[in-house]
N, C-alpha and C positions, 0 to 999 in steps of 0.2 A: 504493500500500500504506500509506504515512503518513497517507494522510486516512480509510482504513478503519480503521486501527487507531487514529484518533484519535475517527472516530466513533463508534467503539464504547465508547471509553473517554466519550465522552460520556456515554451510556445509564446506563452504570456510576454517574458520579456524579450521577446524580440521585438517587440512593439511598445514597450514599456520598459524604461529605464530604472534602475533601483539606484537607491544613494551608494556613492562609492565607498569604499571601506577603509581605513588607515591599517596598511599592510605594513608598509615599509618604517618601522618605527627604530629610534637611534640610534641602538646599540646592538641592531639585528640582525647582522649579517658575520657569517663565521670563514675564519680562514683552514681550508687542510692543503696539504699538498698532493693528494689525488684531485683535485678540483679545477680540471684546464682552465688554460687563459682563455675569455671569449674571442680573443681574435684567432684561435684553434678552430672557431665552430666552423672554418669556410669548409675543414676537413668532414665536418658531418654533414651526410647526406640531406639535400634543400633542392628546394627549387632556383636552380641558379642559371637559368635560361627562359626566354622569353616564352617558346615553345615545347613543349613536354615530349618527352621524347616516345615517340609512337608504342601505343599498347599499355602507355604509363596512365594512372588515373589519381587524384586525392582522395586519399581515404579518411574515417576517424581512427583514431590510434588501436590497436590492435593489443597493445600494454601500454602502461606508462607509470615511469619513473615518477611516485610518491614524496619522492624526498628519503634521508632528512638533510635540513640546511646545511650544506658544508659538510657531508656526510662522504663527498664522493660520489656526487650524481653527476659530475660532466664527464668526470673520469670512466664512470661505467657506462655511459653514454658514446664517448669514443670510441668502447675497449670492444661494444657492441656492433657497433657500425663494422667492424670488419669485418663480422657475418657478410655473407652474401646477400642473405636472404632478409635484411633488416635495413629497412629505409628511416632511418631518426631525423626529428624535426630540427632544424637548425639554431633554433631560439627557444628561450623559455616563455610560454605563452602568456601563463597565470591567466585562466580562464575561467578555473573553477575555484578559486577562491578572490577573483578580485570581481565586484560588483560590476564595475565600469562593463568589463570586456563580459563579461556573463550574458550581462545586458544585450550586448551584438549578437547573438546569436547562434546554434550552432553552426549556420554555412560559412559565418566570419570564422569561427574556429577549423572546422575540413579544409578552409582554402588555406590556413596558413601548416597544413600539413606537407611532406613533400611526395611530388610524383613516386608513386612504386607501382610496379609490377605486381599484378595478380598472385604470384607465388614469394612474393615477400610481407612478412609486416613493419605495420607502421607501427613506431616508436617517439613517443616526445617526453622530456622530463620538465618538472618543475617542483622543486622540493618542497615551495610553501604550501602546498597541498597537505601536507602530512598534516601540520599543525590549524591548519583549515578547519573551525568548525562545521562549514556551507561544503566544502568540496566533497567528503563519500558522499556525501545524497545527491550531490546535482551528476557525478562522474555513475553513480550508481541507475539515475534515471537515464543517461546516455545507452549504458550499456552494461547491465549486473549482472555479466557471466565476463566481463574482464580481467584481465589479469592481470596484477598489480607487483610492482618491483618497490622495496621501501631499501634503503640501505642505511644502515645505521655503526656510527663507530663509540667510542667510549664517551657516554655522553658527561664524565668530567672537561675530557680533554676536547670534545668539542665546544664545552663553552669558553675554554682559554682559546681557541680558535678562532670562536666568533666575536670574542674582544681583539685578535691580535691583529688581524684585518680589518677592523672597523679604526682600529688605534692609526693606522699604517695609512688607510682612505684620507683619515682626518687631519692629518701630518701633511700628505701630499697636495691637501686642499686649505691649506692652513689653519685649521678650525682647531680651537682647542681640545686637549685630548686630558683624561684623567686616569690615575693610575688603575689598575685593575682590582685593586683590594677597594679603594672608593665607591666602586661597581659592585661590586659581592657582597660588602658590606654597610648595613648601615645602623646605626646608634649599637653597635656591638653584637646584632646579630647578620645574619645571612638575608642579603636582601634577596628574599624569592621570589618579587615583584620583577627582577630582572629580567626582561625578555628572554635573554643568554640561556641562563637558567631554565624560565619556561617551557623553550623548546626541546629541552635536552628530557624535561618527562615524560619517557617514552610509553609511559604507559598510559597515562592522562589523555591521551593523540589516540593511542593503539583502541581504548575502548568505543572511542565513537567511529574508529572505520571497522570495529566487528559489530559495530550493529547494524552496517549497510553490506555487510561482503562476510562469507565464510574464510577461515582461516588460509584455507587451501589454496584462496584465491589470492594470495598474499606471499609471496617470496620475498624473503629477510636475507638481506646480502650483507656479509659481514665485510665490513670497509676498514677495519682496522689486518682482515689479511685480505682483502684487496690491495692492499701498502703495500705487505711484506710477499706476497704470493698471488700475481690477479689470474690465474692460469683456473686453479679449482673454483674459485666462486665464478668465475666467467660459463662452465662446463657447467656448474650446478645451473644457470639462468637458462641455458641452452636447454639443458631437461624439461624445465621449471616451461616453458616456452613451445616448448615438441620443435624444437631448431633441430637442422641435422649438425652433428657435431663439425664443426668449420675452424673456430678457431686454437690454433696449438701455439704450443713454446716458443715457437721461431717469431713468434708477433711480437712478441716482450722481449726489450732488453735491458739491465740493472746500467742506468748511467752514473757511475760513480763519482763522476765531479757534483752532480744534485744529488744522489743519494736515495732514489727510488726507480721505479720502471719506467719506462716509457713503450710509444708502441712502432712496431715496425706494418708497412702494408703496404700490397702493390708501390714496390720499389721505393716508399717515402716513409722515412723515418718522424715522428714530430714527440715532443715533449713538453715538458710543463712550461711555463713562463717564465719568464727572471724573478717578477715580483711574488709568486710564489715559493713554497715552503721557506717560508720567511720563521727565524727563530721564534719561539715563544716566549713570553716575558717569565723571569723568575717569581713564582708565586710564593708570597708567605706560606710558610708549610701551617700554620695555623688554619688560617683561611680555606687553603686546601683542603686539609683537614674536616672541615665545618662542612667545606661544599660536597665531598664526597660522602659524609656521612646522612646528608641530607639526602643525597640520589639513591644510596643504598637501598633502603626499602621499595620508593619507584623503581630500581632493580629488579629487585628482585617479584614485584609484582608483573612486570613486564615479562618475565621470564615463565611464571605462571601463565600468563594470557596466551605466549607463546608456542608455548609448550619444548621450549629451548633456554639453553643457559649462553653467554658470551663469555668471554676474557675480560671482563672489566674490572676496573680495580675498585 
């Protein structure tokens, strides 16, 4: 009944505007170093011709990358594209968590998919979906037999990410920036209000997309050995996907002046950005402390919902 009532409501607003949402708030964006530079994305598969190349059509996504922020969703997004069989959108659309663009409708969203070929699918990410309260139901009204990619890494150290990137934005645009402990903390305790933080409760996200989607329809890609190893969680999405197995070892290579993978493909090698895996600031281990003890239990409730454990500290 929620994904009819949410489809209908779609219909509605293509002729009817809703007030737009405050998405983008100050301290909300995280940095990892799996997370390509946007001037990488010419490498993923788009419409990047006037005319479509004969027998190609736009489709709506066939999966789509969940999120979470800075989790490693451009990087699984690349690592994907090498399939053959996997046409991914070239941009992040944010369609089903931002009012504005919801509003357009869905043929605004199919056109800004890319041409693919009847035997491949279509792929787009955009991670603020996870933490979206509006997006399972409006994605669920689209189509409630989809299959969803979420990738998530240790959500301590994604929220030092998503300060350390935001700190690095604000530096290069001259705005002033504040320490990280002033952000974690306030009048002596753990400021939970911090968006950082918010996002990082995976489980608080996780219980409103099981009440639009079965578990099964949900692959959890672990982003912390997508870092150290993208070879098996890539092989696991293939499954997860009914891809025929395409992508092996020889795609990845350890660049050792950055310190992580990169990928290799039809004869073009490409890698992360300069501005990325930028150091992290040294945290009061106090604070630290505080903040981890704080996630612990959203841990491990997460892990319940799941019905899987991670590496997390």
């Amino acid at each position: 009944m929620a994904c009819f009532l949410a489809s209908a409501f779609l219909l509605v607003l293509q002729t009817y505007a809703a007030p737009p949402e405050l998405v983008q708030a100050g301290f909300g964006i995280t940095m990892n170093p799996m997370d390509l530079d946007p001037g990488l994305l010419a490498n993923v598969s788009g419409d990047v011709s006037s005319s479509p190349p004969p027998g190609t059509s736009k489709r709506a996504p066939h999966s789509i990358i969940i999120g979470v922020r800075k989790g490693g969703t451009r990087a699984l997004l690349e690592m994907l594209d090498i399939h053959p069989e996997v046409a991914a959108a070239a941009t992040e659309v944010h369609f089903f968590d931002w009012d504005e663009n919801y509003a357009k409708g869905f043929e605004w969203y199919r056109d800004l998919m890319p041409y693919s070929y009847p035997h491949q699918i279509t792929i787009e990410k955009t991670p603020g979906y996870f933490t979206s309260a509006l997006a399972p139901e409006r994605i669920c009204a689209m189509n409630s037999s989809i299959k969803l990619l979420l990738i998530l890494r240790d959500p301590a150290e994604r929220v030092i990410s998503d300060y350390t990137q935001v700190y690095f934005n604000r530096l290069e645009n001259h705005k002033p920036v504040q320490a990280i402990e002033n952000l974690l903390v306030r009048n002596g305790a753990l400021n939970i209000r911090y968006k950082a933080i918010q996002r990082s409760l995976y489980d608080v996200h996780m219980r409103n997309w099981l009440r639009h989607f079965p578990l099964e329809q949900i692959h959890i890609v672990d982003g912390d050995a997508l870092i150290r190893d993208p070879l098996p969680e890539l092989q696991k999405v293939e499954r997860f996907l009914n891809l025929p197995p395409r992508i092996v070892s020889t795609n990845f290579y350890f660049n050792q002046t950055k310190g992580f993978y990169c990928i290799r493909s039809d004869g073009r090698e490409r890698c992360l950005h300069e501005s990325k895996g930028r150091p992290h600031p040294a945290v009061n281990s106090t604070v630290l402390q505080q903040l981890r003890s704080y996630l612990q239990e959203h841990n491990r409730t997460f892990f319940r919902l799941v019905k899987r454990t991670f590496d997390w500290q």
